[in-house]
N, C-alpha and C positions, 0 to 999 in steps of 0.2 A: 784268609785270602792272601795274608801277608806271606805265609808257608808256604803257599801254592808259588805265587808268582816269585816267589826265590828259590827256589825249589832245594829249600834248606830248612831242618828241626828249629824250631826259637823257640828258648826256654825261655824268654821274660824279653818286655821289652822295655827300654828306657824312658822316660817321660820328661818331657820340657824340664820341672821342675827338679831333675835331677841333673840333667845337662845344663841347667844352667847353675847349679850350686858347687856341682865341678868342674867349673869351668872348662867345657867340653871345646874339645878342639880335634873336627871331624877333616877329616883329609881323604877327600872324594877320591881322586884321580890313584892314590896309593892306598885305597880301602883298607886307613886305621882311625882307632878312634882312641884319641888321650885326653886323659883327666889330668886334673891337677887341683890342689887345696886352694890354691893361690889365685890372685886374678892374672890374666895377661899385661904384660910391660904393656906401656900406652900406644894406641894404635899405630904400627909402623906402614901397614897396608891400605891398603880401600874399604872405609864401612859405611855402615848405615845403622841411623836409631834405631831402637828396638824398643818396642811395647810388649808385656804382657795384658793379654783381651782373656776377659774372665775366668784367670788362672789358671788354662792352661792352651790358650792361643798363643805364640809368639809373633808379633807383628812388625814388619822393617818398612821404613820409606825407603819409595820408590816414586817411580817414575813413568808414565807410557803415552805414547802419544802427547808428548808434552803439558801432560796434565799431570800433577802431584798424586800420588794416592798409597795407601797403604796396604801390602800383602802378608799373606799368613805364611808360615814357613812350615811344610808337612814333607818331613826328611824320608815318606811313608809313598808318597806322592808320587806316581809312575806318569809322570808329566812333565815337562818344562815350567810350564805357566798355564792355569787353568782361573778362568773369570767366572766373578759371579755373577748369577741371573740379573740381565740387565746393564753389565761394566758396558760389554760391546756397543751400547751405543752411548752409556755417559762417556765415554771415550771414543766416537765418533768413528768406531770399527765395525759397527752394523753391516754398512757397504763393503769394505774389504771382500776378496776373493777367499771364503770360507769355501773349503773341502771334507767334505763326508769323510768319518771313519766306517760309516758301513750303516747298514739298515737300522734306524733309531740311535744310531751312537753320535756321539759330541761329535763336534766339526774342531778345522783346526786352522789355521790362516797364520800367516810369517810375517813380524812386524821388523822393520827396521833397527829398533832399537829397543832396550829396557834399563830403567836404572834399579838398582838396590842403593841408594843412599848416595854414594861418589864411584859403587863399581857401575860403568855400564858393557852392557851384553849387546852385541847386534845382532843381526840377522836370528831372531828368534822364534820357535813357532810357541803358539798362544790356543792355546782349547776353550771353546765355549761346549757347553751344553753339559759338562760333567757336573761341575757343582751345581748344588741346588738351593731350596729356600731354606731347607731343612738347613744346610753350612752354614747361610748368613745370620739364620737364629743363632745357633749353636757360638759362632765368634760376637755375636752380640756388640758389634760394631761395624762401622760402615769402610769393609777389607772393596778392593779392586776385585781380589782371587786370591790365589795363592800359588806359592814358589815351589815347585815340587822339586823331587831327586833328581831328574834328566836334568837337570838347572844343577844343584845344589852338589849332584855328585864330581862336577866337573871344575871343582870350587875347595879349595881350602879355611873352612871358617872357622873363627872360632868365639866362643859366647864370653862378654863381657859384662856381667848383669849387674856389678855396682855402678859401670858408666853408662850403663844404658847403649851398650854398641854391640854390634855384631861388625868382627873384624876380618875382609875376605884380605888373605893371606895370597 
């Protein structure tokens, strides 16, 4: 699926655990992606904590609707912001002016704001209906959703895993 919707050969694909031991430093907006041995100098930018959730979820605080909460990071993720079963209304978006992607497909709704840690994003749109139960098994912790590429590509970060940061540059 990932072939398809890039419509480019992938011989392998990177995993958390490898981006975070090379201290990956992905730079959306100029689609490059650099390694290095070393950690990053100490944060000069905007970040947010990071959890690893059952070895291979990455997880950042955030923020929405004024309530605390923590999202997954899926650099794979052809979304902005996708919520799990349920966020919509512990975050009081139930009501929100949700719009159809189409016959059975996730909706999507525009929130004012979003935090990742100290960055925040305004005017964001937010998908319900794509993730499922099956995700929130799988992250084995209680995530909002999760931060997709339409978000993440538009973002220079990079992984800081001895301090525990993800640093947006």
């Amino acid at each position: 699926a990932v072939r398809e919707s890039l419509g480019a050969a992938i011989g392998a694909v990177l995993g958390l655990d490898v981006l975070m031991a090379l201290h990956a430093r992905i730079d959306g907006p100029g689609q490059r992606l650099g390694l290095s041995g070393a950690p990053p100098s100490a944060p000069d930018g905007t970040s947010a904590r990071l959890l690893t959730l059952t070895g291979s979820f990455l997880a950042v605080e955030g923020e929405l609707a004024g309530t605390p909460v923590w999202w997954t990071v899926d650099t794979a993720g052809l979304f902005p912001v996708a919520l799990t079963p349920g966020a919509d209304q512990a975050l009081g978006l139930a009501d929100h002016p949700w719009r159809s992607t189409g016959p059975g497909g996730p909706e999507v709704t525009q929130v004012e704001a979003l935090r990742l840690g100290a960055l925040e994003v305004e005017r964001i749109p937010v998908v319900r209906g794509l993730l499922d139960e099956a995700f929130t098994r799988a992250v084995g912790a209680p995530v909002a959703g999760a931060v997709g590429w339409v978000l993440l590509g538009q973002l220079v970060t990079r992984f800081d895993p001895e301090a525990r940061w993800l640093i947006f540059e």
